[in-house]
DSSP file (Angstrom, degrees, kcal/mol; ACC not computed):
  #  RESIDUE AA STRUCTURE BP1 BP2  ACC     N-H-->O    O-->H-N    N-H-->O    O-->H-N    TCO  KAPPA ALPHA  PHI   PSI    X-CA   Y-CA   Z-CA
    1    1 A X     >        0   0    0      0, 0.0     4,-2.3     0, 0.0     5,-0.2   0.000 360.0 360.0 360.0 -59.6  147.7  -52.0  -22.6
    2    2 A X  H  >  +     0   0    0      1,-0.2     4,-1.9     2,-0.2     5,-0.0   0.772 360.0  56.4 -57.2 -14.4  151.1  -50.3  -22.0
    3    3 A X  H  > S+     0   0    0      2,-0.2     4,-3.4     3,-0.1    -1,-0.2   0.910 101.7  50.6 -94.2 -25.1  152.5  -53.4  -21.8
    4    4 A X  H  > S+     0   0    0      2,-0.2     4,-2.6     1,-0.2     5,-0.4   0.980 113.7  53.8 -28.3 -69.2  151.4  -54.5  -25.2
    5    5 A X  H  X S+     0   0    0     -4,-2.3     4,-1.5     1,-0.2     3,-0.3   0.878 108.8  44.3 -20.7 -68.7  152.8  -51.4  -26.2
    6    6 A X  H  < S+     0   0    0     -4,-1.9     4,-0.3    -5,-0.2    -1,-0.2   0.888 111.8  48.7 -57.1 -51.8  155.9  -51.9  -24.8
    7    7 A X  H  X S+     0   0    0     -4,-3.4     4,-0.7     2,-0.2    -2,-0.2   0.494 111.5  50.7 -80.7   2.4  156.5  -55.2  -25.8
    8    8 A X  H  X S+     0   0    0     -4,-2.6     4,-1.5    -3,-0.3    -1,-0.2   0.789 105.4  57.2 -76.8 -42.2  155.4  -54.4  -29.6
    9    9 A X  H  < S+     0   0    0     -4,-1.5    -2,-0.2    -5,-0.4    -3,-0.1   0.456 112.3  42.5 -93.1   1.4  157.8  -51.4  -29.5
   10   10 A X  H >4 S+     0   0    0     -4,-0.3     3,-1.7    -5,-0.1    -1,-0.2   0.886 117.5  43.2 -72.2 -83.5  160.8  -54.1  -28.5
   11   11 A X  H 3< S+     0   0    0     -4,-0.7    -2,-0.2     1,-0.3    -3,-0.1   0.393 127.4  32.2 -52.9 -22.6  159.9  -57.1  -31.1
   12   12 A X  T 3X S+     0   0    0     -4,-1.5     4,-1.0     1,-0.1    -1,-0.3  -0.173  82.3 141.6-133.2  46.0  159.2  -54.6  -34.0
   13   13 A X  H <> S+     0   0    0     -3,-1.7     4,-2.2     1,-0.2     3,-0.2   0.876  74.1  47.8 -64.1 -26.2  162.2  -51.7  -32.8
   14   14 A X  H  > S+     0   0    0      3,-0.2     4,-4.6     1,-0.2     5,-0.3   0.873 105.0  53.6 -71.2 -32.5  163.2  -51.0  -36.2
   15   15 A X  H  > S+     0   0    0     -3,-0.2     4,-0.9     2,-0.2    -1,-0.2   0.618 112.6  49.0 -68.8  -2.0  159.8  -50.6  -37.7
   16   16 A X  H  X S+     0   0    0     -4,-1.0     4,-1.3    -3,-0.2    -2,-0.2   0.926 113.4  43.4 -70.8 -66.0  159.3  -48.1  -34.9
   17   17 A X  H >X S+     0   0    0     -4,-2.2     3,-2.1     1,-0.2     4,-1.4   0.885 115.2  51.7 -34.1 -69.0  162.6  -46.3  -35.6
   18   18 A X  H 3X S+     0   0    0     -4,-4.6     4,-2.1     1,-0.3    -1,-0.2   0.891 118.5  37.4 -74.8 -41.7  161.9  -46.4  -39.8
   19   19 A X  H 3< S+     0   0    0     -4,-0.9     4,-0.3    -5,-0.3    -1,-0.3   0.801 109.2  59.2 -97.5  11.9  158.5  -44.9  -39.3
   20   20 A X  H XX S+     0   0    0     -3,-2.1     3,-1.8    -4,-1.3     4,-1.4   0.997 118.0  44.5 -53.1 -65.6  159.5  -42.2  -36.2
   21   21 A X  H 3X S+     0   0    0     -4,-1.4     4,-1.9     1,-0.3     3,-0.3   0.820 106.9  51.1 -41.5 -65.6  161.7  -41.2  -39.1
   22   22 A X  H 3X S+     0   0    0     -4,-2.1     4,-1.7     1,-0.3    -1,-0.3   0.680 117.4  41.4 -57.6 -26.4  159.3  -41.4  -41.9
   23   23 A X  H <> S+     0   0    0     -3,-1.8     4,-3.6    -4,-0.3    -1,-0.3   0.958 112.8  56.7 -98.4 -35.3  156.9  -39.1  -39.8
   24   24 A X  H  X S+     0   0    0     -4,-1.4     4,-1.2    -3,-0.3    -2,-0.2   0.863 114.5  38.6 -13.1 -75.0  159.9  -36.8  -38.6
   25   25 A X  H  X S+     0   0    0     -4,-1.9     4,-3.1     2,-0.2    -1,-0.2   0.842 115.3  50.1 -52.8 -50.7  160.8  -36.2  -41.9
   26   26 A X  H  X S+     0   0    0     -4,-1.7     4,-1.9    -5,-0.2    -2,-0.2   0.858 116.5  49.1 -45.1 -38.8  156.9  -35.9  -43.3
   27   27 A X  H  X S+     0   0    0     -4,-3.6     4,-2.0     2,-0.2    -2,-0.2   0.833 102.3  55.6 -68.2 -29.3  156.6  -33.5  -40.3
   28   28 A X  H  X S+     0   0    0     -4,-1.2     4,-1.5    -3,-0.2    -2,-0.2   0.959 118.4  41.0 -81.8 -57.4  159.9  -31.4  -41.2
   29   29 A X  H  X S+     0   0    0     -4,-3.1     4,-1.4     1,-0.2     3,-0.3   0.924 111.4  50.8 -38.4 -56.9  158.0  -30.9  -44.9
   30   30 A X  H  < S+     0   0    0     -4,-1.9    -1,-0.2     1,-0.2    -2,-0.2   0.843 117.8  35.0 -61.7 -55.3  155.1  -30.4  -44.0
   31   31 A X  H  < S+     0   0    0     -4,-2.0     3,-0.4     1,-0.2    -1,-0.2   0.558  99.2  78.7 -97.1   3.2  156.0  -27.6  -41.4
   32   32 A X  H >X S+     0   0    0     -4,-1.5     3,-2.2    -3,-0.3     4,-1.0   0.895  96.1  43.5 -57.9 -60.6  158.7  -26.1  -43.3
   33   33 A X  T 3< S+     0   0    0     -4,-1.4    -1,-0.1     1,-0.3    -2,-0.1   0.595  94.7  81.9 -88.7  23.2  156.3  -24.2  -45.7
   34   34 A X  T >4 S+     0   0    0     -3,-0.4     3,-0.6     2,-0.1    -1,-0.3   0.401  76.7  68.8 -74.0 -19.3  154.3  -23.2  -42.7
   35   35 A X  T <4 S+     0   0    0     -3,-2.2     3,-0.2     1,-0.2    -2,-0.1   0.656  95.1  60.5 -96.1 -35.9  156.9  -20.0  -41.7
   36   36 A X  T 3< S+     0   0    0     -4,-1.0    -1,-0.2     1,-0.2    -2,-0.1   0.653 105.5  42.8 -77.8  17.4  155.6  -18.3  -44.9
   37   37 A X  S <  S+     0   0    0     -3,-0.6    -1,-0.2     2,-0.0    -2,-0.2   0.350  91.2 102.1-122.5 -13.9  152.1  -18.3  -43.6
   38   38 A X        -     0   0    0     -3,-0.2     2,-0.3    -4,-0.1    -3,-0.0  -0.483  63.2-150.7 -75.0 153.1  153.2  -17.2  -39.9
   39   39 A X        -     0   0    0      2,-0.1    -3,-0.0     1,-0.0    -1,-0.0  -0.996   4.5-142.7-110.2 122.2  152.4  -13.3  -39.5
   40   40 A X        -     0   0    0     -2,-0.3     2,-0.2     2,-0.0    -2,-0.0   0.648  69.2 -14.0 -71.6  -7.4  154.7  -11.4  -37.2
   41   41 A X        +     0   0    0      1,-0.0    -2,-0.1     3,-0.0     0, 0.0  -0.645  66.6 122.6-158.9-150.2  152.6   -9.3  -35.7
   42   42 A X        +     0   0    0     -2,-0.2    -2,-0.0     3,-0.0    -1,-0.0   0.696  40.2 132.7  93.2  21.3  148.9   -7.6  -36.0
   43   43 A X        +     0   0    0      2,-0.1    -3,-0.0    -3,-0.0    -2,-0.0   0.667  30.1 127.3 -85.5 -19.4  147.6   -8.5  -32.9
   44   44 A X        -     0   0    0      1,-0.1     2,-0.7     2,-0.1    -3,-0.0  -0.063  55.7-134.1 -55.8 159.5  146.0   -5.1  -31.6
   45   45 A X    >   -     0   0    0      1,-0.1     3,-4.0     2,-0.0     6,-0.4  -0.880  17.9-169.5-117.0  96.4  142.9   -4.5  -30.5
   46   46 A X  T 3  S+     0   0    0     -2,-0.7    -1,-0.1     1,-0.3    -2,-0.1   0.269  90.3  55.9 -68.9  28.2  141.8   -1.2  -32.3
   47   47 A X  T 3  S+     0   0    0      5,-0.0    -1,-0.3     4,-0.0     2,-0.1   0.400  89.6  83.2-132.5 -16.5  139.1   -1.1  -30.2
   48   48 A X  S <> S-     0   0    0     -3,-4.0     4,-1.4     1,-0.1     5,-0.1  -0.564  77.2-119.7 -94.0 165.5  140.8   -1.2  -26.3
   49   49 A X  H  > S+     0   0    0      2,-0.2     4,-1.1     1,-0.2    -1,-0.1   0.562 112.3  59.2 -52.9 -28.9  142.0    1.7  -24.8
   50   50 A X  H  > S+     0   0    0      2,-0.2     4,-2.6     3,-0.2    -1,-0.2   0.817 109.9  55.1-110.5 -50.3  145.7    0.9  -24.3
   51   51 A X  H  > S+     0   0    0     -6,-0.4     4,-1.8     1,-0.2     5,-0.2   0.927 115.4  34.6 -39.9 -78.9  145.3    0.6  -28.4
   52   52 A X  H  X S+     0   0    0     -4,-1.4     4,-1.1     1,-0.3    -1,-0.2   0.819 111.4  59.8 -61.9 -25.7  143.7    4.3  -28.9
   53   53 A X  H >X S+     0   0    0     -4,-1.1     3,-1.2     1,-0.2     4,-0.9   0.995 112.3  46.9 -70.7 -34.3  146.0    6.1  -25.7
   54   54 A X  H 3X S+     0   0    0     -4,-2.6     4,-2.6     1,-0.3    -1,-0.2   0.880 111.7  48.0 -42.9 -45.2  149.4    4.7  -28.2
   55   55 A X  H 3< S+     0   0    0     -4,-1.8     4,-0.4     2,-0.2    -1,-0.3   0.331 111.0  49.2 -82.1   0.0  148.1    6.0  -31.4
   56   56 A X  H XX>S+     0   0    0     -3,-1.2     3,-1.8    -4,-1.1     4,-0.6   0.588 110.3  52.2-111.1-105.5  147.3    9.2  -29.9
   57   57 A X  I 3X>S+     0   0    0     -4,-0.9     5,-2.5     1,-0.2     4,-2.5   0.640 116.8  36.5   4.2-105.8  150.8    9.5  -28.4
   58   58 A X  I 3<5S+     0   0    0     -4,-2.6    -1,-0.2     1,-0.2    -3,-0.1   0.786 118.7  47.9 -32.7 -38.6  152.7    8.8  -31.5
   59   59 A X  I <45S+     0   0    0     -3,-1.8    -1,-0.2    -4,-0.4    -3,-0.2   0.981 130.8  14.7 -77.3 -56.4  150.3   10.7  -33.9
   60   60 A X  I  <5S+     0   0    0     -4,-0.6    -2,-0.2    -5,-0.2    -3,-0.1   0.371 137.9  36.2-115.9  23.0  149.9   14.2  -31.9
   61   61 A X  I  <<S-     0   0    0     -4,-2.5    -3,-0.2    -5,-0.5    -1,-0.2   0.314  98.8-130.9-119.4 -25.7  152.8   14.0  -29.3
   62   62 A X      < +     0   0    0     -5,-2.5    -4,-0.2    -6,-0.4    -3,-0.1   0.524  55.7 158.1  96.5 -23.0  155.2   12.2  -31.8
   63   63 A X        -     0   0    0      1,-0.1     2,-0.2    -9,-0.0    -1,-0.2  -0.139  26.5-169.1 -56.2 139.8  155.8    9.7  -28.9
   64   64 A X        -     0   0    0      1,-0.1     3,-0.1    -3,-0.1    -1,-0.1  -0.809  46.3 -57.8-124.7-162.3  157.1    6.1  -29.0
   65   65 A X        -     0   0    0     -2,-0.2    -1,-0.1     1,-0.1     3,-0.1   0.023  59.2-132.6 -66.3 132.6  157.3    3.4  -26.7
   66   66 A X        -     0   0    0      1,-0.1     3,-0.1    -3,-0.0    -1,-0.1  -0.427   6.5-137.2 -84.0 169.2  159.2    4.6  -23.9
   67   67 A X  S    S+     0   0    0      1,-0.4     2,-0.2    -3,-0.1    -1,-0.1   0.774  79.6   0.0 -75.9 -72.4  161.9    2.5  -22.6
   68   68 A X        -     0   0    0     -3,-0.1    -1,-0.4     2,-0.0     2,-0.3  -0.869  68.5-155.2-149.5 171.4  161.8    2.5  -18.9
   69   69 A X        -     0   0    0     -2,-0.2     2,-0.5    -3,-0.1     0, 0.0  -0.914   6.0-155.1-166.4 121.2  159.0    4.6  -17.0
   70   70 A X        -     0   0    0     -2,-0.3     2,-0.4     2,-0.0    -2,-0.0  -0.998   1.8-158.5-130.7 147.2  159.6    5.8  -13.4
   71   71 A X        -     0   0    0     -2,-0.5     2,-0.5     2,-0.0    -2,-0.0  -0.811   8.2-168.8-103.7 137.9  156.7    6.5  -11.1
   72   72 A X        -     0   0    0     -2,-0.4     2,-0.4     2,-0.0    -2,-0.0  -0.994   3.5-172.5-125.9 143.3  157.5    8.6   -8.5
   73   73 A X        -     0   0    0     -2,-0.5     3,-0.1    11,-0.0     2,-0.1  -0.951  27.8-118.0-125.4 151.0  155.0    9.2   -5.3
   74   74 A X        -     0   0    0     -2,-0.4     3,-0.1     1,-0.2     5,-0.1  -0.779  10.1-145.5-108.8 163.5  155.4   11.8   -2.5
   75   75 A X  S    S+     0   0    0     -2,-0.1     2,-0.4     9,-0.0    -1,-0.2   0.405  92.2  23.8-110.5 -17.3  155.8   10.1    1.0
   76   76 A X  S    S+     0   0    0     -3,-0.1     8,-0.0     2,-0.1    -1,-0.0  -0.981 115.8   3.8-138.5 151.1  153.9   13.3    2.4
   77   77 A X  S    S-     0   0    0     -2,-0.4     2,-0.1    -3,-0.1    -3,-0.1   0.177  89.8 -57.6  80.2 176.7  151.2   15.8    0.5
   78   78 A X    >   -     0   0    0      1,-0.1     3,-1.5    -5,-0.1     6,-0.2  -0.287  53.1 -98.9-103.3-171.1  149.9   15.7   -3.0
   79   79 A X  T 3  S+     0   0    0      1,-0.3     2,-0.7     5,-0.1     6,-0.5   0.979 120.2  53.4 -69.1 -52.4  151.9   15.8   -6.3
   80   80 A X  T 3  S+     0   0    0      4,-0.1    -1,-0.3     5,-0.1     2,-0.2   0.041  71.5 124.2 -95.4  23.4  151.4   19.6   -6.8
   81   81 A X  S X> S-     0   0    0     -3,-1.5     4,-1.8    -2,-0.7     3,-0.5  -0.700  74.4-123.0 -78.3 141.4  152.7   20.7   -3.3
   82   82 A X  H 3> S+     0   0    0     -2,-0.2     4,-2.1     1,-0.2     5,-0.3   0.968 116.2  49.5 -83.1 -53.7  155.7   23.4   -4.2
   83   83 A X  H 3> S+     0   0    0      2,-0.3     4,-1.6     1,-0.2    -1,-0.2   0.756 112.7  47.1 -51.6 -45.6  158.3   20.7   -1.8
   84   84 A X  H <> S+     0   0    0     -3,-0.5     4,-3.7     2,-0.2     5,-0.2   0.990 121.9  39.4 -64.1 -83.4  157.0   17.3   -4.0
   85   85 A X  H  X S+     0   0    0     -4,-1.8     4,-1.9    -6,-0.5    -2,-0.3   0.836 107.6  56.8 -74.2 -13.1  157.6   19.4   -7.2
   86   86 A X  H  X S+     0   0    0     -4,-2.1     4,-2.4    -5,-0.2    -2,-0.2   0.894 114.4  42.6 -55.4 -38.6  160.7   21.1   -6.4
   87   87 A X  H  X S+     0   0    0     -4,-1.6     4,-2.5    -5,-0.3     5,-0.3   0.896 108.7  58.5 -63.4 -34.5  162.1   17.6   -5.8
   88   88 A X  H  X S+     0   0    0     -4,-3.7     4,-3.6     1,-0.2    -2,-0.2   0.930 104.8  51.6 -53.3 -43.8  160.5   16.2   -8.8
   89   89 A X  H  X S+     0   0    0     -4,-1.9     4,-1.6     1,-0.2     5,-0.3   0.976 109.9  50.3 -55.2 -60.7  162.3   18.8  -10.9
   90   90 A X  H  X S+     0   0    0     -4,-2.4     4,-2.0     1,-0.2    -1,-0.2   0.901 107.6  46.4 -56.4 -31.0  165.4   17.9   -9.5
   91   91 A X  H  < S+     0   0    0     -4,-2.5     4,-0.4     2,-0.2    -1,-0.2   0.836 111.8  56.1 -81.0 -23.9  165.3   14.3  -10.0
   92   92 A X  H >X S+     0   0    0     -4,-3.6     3,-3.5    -5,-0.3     4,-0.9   0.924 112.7  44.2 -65.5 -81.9  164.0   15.1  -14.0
   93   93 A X  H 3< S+     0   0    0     -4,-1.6    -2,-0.2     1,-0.4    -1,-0.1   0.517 111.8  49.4 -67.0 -14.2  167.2   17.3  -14.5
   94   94 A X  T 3< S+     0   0    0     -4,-2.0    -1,-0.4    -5,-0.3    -2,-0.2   0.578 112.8  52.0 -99.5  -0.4  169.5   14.9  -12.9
   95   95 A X  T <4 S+     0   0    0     -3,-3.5    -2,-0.3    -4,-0.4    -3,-0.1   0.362 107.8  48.5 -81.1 -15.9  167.9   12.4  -15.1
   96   96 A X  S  < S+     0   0    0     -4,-0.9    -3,-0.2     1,-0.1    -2,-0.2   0.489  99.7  61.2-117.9  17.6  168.4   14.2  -17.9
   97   97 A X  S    S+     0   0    0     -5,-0.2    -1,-0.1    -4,-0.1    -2,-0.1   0.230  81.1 119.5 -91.3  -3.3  172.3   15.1  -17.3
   98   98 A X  S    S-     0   0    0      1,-0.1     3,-0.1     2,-0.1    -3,-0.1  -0.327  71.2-132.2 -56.1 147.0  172.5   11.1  -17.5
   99   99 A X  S    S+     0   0    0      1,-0.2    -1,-0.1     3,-0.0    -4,-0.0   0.854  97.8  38.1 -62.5 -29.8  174.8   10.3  -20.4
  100  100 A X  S    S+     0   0    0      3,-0.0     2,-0.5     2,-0.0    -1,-0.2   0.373  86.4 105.1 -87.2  -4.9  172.7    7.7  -22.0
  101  101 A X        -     0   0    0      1,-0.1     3,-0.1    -3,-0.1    -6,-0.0  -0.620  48.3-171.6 -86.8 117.1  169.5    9.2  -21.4
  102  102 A X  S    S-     0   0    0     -2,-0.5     2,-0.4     1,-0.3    -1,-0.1   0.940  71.5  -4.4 -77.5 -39.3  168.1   10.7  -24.9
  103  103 A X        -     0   0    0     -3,-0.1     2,-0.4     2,-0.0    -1,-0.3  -0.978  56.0-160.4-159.9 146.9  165.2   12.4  -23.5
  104  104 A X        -     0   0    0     -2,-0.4     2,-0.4    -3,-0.1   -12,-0.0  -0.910  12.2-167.6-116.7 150.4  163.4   12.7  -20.1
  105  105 A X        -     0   0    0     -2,-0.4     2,-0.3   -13,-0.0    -2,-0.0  -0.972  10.0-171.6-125.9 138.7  159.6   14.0  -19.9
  106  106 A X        -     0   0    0     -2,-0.4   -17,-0.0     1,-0.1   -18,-0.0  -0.731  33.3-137.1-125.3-166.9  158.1   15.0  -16.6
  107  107 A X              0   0    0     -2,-0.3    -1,-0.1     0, 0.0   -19,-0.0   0.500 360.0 360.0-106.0 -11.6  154.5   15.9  -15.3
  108  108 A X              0   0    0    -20,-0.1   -19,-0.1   -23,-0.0    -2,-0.0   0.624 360.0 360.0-109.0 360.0  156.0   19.0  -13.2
């Protein structure tokens, strides 16, 4: 079969070429007035969680998507041990002396 194929697409190579083109071109019409149908976005799921926790941010914190996100975990004890936050504190306020840093949030 492929060699049929093959040996059609030799013996008739311009009629290949003229109608590759001819659909090229049909295709380039065709999908041209296709970008004005595309929607960029609209994709949420008002219904997940991930959805509700945003819109709750932004609407009664004012928040938007944050940027970068650091997790921090203590190597010993729980997050609310006074040693765990006293480091936490620090590492928020030397994070927020950064120059480029607009705005830092902590838990402690």
């Amino acid at each position: 079969m492929f060699t049929r194929i093959g040996r059609f697409t030799v013996r008739r190579r311009r009629l290949v070429l003229a109608l590759s083109l001819l659909f090229l071109l049909g295709a380039a019409a065709v999908g041209s007035r296709v970008f004005a149908s595309l929607s960029e976005g609209g994709f949420d799921d008002p219904g997940s969680e991930s959805y509700q926790a945003r819109q709750f941010l932004e609407e009664k914190l004012g928040a938007g998507d944050p940027e970068i996100v650091l997790v921090v975990d203590a190597l010993s004890g729980g997050v609310d041990d006074p040693a765990v936050a006293a480091a936490a504190g620090q590492l928020t306020t030397a994070l927020a002396a950064e120059e480029h840093v607009g705005r830092v949030v902590s838990y402690w």
